[in-house]
C-alpha positions as CSV (number, residue, x, y, z in Angstrom):
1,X,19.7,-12.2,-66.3
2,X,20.4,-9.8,-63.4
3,X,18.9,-6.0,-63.7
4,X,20.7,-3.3,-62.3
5,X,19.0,-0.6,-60.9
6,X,21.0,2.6,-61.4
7,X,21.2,6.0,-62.1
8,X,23.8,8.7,-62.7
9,X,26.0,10.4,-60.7
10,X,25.4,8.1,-57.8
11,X,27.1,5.1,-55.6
12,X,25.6,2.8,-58.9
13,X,28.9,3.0,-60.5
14,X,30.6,0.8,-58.4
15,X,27.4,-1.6,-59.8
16,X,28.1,-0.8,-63.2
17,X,32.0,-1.0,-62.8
18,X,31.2,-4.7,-61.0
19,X,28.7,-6.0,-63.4
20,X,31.2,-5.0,-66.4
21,X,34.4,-6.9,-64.8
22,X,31.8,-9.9,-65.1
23,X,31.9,-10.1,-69.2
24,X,28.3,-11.0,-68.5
25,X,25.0,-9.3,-69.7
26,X,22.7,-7.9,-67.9
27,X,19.7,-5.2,-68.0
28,X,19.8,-2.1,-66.9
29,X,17.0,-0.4,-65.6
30,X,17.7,3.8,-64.9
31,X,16.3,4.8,-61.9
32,X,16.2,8.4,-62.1
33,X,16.9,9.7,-58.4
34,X,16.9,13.8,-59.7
35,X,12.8,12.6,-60.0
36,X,11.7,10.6,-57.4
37,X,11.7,7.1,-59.1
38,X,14.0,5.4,-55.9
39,X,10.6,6.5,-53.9
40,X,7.9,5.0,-56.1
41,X,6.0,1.9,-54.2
42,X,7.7,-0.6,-57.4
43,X,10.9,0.5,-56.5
44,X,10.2,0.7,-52.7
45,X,9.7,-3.2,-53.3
46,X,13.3,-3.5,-54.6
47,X,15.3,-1.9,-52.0
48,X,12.6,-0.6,-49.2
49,X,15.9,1.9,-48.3
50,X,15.1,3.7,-51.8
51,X,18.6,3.7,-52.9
52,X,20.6,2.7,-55.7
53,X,22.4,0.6,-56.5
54,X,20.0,-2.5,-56.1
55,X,19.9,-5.6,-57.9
56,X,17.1,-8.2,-59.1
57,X,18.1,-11.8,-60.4
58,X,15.2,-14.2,-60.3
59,X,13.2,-14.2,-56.8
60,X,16.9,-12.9,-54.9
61,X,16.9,-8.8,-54.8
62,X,19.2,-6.8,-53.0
63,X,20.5,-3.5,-51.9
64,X,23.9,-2.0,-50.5
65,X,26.8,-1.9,-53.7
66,X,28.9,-4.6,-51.1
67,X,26.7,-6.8,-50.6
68,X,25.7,-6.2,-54.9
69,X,29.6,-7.1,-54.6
70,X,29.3,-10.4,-52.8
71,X,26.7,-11.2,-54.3
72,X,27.6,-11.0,-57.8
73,X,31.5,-11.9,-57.4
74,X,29.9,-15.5,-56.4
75,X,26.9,-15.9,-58.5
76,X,29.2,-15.5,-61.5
77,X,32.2,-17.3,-60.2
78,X,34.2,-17.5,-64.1
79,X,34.5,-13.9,-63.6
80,X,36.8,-14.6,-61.0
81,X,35.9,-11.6,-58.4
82,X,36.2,-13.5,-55.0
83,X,38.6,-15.9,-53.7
84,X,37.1,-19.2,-53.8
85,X,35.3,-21.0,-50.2
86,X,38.4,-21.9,-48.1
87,X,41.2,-19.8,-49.7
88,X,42.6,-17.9,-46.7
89,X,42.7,-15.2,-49.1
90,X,39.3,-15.0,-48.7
91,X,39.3,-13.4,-45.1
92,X,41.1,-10.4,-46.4
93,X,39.0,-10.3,-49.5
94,X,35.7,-9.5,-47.2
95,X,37.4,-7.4,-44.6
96,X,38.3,-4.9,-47.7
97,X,35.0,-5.6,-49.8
98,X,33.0,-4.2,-46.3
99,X,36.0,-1.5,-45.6
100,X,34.4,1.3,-48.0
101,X,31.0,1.5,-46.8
102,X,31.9,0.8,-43.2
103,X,35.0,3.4,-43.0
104,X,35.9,4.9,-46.0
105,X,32.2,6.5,-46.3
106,X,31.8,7.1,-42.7
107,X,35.8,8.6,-42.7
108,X,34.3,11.2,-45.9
109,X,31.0,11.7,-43.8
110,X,33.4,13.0,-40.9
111,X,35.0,15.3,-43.1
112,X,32.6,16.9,-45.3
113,X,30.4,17.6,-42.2
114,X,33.7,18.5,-40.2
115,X,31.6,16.7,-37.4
116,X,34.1,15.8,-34.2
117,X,33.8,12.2,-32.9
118,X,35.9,10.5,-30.3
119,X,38.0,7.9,-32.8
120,X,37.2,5.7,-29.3
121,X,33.6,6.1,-29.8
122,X,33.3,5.9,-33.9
123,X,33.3,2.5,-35.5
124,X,35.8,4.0,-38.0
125,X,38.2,5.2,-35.4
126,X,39.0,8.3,-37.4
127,X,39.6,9.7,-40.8
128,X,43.0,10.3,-40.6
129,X,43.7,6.6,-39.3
130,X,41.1,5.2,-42.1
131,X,43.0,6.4,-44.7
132,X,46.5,5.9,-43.1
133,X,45.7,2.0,-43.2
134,X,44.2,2.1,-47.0
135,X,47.7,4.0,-47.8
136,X,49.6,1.3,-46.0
137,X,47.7,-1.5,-47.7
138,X,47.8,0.1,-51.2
139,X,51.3,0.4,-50.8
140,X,52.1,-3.4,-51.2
141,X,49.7,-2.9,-54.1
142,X,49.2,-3.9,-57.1
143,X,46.2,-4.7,-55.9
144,X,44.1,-5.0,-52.3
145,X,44.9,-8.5,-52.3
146,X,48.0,-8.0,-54.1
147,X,48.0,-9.4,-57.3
148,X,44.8,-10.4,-57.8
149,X,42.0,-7.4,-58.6
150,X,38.6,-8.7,-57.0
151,X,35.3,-7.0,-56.3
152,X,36.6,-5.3,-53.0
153,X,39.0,-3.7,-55.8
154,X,36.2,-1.9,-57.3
155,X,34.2,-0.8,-53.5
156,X,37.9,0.6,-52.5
157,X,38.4,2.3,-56.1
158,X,35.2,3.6,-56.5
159,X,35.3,5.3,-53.2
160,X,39.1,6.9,-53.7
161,X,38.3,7.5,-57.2
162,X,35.4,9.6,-55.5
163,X,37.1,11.2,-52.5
164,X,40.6,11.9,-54.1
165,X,40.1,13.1,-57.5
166,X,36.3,13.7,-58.2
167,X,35.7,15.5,-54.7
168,X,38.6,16.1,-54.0
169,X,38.3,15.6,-50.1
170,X,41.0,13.2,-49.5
171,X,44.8,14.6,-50.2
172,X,46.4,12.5,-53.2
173,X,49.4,9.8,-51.9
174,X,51.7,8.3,-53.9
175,X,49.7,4.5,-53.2
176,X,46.3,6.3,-53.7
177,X,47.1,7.9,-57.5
178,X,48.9,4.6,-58.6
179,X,45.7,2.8,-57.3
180,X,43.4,4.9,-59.0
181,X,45.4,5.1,-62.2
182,X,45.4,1.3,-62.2
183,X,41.6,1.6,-61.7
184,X,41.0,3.6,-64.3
185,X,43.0,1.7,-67.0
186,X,40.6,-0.9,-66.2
187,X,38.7,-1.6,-69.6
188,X,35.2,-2.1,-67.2
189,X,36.1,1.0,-65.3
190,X,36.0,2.9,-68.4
191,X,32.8,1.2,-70.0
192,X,31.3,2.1,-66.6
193,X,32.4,5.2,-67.0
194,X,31.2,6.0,-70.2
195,X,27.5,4.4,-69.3
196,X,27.4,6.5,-66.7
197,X,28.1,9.5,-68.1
198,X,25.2,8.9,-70.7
């Protein structure tokens, strides 16, 4: 059985969100971070980064809620959360599963911090044009893939769900708040949510 490492209020709900689409158990194992407990030397030898989420299934342990994504989406396959090995959806699949943590949170970094950065010099180009291509992506909808919800449907809705209405740091667009409310309605999304919340 896989064990989640989590705790509240964190980038674990995308774990949570991820390892309720599966219709699988699992254990969780709170990880408090408001106490220390992501520095202690046991958890240290789950994810040496001290972060959550992290995962532990048999010998394999990983950090980093994408790669908890990829790793899950294939280990449960009946779950459906991937495009199968050689369906050219598949491409697009990990090109939007890898887009939240390697634009989207580097595109909120930029603006919380109101930091400057040549969009020719940051691997996200720039905020604006981040969130100009999720909008023209979204737009085709219902889903990233299009019909299909996969696991880079819950990185991508976890982080507008995050930025848009919890934070409130991104504007609301029409292709955003249909997203999100699609989210949302998800019955995992909302068992997630209500986990989380305690």
């Amino acid at each position: 059985m896989i064990k989640l490492y989590w705790s509240p209020r964190s980038r674990s709900f995308s774990a949570l969100w991820l390892m309720e689409e599966t219709g699988q158990p699992y254990e969780r194992v709170l990880t408090d971070i408001t106490t220390g407990a992501q520095k202690t030397p046991e958890f240290l030898a789950i994810n040496p980064m001290g972060k959550v989420p992290a995962i532990k299934d048999g010998e394999a342990v990983l950090g980093e809620a994408a790669a908890i994504c990829a790793y899950v989406a294939e280990r449960i396959p009946e779950a459906k959360l991937a495009p199968p090995l050689g369906d050219p959806r598949r491409a697009k699949y990990l090109q939007w599963l890898f887009f939240s943590p390697s634009c989207i949170e580097p595109a909120l970094i930029q603006i919380f911090t109101k930091i400057e950065v040549p969009p020719s010099t940051a691997a996200w180009g720039s905020a604006t044009q981040v969130f100009d291509t999720l909008d023209a992506a979204l737009e085709k909808g219902p889903w990233i893939l299009g019909e299909t919800f996969c696991a880079a449907d819950i990185m991508i809705g976890s982080g507008l769900n995050f930025a848009v209405r919890l934070f409130k740091m991104v504007p609301p667009r029409p292709s955003f708040d249909r997203y999100i409310d699609r989210c949302v309605a998800r019955p995992a999304f909302q068992r997630a949510e209500k986990i989380a919340a305690g």
